[in-house]
N, C-alpha and C positions, 0 to 999 in steps of 0.2 A: 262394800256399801258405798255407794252413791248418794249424797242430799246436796244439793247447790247451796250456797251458803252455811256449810255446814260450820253450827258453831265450834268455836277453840274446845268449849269443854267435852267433848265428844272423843271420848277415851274407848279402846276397844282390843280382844282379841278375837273376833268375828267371824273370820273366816273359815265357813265349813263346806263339806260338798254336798250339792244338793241331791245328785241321785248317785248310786253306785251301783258297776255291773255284778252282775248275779248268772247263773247258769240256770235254765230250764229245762223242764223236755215238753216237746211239743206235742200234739195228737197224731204222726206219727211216729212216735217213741224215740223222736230224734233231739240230739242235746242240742239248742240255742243259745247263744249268747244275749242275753237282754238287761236292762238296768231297768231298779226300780226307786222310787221315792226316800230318799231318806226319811226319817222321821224322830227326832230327838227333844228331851225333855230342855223346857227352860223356866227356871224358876225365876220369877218377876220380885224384885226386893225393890221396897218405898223405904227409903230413912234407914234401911239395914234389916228392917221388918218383913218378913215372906206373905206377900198378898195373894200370888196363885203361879200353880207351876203349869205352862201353856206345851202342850204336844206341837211342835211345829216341823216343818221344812227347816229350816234358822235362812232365809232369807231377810236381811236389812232387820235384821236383830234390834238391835235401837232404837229403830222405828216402830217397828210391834210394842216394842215394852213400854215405850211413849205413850202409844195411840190406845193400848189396852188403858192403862191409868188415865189419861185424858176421859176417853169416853166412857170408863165407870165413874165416874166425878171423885178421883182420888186424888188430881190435882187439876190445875185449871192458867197458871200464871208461868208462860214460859219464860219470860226475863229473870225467872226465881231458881229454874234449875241450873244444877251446880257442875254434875257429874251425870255419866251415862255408862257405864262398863259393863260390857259382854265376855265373858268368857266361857267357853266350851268349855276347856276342862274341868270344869265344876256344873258345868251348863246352868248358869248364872245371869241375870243381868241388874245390875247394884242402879237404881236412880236416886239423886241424892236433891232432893230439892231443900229450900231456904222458906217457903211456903207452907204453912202449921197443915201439918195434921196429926192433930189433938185428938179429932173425931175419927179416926181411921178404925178404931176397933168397934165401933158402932155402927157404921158403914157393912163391915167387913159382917156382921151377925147378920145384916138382913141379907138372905142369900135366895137364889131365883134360879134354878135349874131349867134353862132353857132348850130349844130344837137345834142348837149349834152341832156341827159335824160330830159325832160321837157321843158328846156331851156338855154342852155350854154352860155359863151360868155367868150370871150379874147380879151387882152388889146395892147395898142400900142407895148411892148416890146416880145411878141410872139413870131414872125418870126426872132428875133433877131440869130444871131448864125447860120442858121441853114446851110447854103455854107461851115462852119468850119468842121463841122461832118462828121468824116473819119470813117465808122464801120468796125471791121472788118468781113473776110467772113467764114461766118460756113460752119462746118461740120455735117450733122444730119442723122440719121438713121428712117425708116420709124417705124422700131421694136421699138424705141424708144421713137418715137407720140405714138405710141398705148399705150404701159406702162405708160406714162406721163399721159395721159387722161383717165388710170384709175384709178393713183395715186388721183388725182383733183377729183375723185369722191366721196375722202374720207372728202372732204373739204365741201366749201358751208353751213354750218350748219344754218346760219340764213334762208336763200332760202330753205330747206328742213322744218326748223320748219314756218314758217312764210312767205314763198314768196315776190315778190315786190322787190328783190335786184341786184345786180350785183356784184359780184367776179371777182378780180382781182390776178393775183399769180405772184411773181418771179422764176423762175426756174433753177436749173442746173442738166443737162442731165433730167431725168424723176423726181428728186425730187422736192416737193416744199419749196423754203427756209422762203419764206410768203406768206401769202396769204391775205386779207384782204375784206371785203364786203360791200357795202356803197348801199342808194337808188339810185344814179348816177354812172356810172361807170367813168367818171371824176373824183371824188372825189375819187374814190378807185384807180387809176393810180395816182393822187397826195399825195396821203397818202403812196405808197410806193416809188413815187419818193423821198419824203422828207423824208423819212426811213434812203433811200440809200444813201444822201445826209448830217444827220448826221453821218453816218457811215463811209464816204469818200469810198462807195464800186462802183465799176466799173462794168462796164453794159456788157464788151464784151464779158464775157463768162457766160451770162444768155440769158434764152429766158424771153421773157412776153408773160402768157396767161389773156386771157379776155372773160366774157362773153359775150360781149359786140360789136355792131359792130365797125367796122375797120373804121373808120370815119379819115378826114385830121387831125381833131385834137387828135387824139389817136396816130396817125402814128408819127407828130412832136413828141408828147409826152416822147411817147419811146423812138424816134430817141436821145433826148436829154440826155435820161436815160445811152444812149452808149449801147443801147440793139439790137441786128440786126437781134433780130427772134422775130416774133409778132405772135401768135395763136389766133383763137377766134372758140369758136362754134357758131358766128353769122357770118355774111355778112360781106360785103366789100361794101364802095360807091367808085366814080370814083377816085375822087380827092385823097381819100385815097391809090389807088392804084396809082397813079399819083406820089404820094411824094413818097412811097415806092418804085419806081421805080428808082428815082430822088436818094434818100439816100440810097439808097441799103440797102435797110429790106427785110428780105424773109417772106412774108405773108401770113400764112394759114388759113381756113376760113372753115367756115362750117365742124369742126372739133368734131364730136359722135362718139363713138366706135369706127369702125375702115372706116371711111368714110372722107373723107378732099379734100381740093380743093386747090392749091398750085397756087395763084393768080402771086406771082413773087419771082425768088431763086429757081426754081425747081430742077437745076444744084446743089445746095447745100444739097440734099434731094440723101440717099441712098434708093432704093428701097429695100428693103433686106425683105419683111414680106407683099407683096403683097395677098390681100384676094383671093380668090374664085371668079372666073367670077360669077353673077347670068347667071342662065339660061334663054336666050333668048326665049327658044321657049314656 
């Protein structure tokens, strides 16, 4: 694991591999060598207390188990945490904060089965905040999506060797300053919320790309990140556009080469690098 300024208290035994090879047979009936996804359990512990056990990759572990408890509002004051410890062999990770939660078991009853990869869910303290959230409004270039997403194609690496993931990136203008890839793309929006969360870094002048569709809980997601440009080269559901509308995220979707759908924010989108009509006839 990598975080710049990584605090003192960031205790860890972390280190797992993210795919492993496996033998196949192919269509014709000959054996292949190929690797595929890891995928192992991690139980997230508040105060020693079990809040929820995440299916991941285990990429940047202590960042996931941050950014989950950040953005379900189970904590909120990072000068308060104490400890962070990962450990596989128990497939663990202990956060130990100094910050009351009194109310955690109250939180914990309201539960929200979400569209997350397989099966999501979120807790009472969720929707907390979100009428606060003032984003501000971008500026973006269309010549600039297209450079961005081709930067992003340098990325991906577990998805290109091994498939079954989801990529997540932070961005400024076409660069990527993280990027991260988990089997959930939840998990990979929390692992860099909690990134940006020890870093004290601000969201207003990044975008977030996802590979992932634009679902309500991705869009809160963000919103809370202070990010006000969301990408994805998947889809959009309603409700997702619904909040993005609500919090003023400009939301682009269905974003390949040089093809995008600009569901809301299109006012904030320079045309500057418009393609080639196809030909109609």
């Amino acid at each position: 694991m990598t975080i710049d300024k990584q605090p003192t208290f960031l205790k860890t035994q972390a280190d797992a591999p993210l795919t492993i090879a496996v033998k196949a047979i192919n269509e014709q009936g000959e054996v292949v060598d190929k690797h595929i996804a890891c995928e192992r359990p991690l139980t997230v512990y508040l105060n020693w207390q079990p809040i929820v056990t995440l299916m991941t990759l285990g990429a940047r572990p202590e960042a996931l188990a941050l950014g989950y408890l950040k953005n379900q509002g189970f904590i909120s004051d990072v000068s308060k945490l104490e400890s962070v410890i990962v450990d596989w062999e128990v497939n663990s990770a202990a956060v130990i904060t100094s910050e009351t939660t009194e109310h955690l078991a109250e939180k914990l009853a309201e539960k929200t089965v979400t569209t997350g990869c397989g099966q999501g869910t979120v807790y009472g303290g969720f929707m907390d905040g979100l009428d606060d959230i003032v984003l501000p409004k971008p500026q973006l270039k269309q010549s600039m999506l297209y450079s961005l997403l081709n930067n992003i194609s340098a990325y991906n690496e577990t998805y290109k060797n091994a498939g079954a993931v989801h990529g997540c990136g932070l961005c400024q203008g076409d660069q990527i300053s993280s990027f991260v890839e988990d089997v959930g793309r939840h998990n990979a929006v929390d692992t860099l919320a909690g990134e940006m969360w020890l870093k004290q870094e601000m969201g207003g002048n990044k975008l977030f790309y996802t590979t992932g569709r634009l679902t309500s809980e991705m869009v809160i997601k963000v919103a809370k990140m202070g990010i006000p440009v969301l990408l994805s080269r998947s889809g959009a559901t309603q409700m997702g556009l619904e909040l993005a509308q609500k919090l003023g995220i400009t939301m682009i979707a269905r974003a390949k080469g040089r093809h995008f759908l600009i569901y809301h924010g299109a006012d904030n989108i320079e045309f500057d690098a418009p393609p080639a009509k196809r030909n109609q006839g």
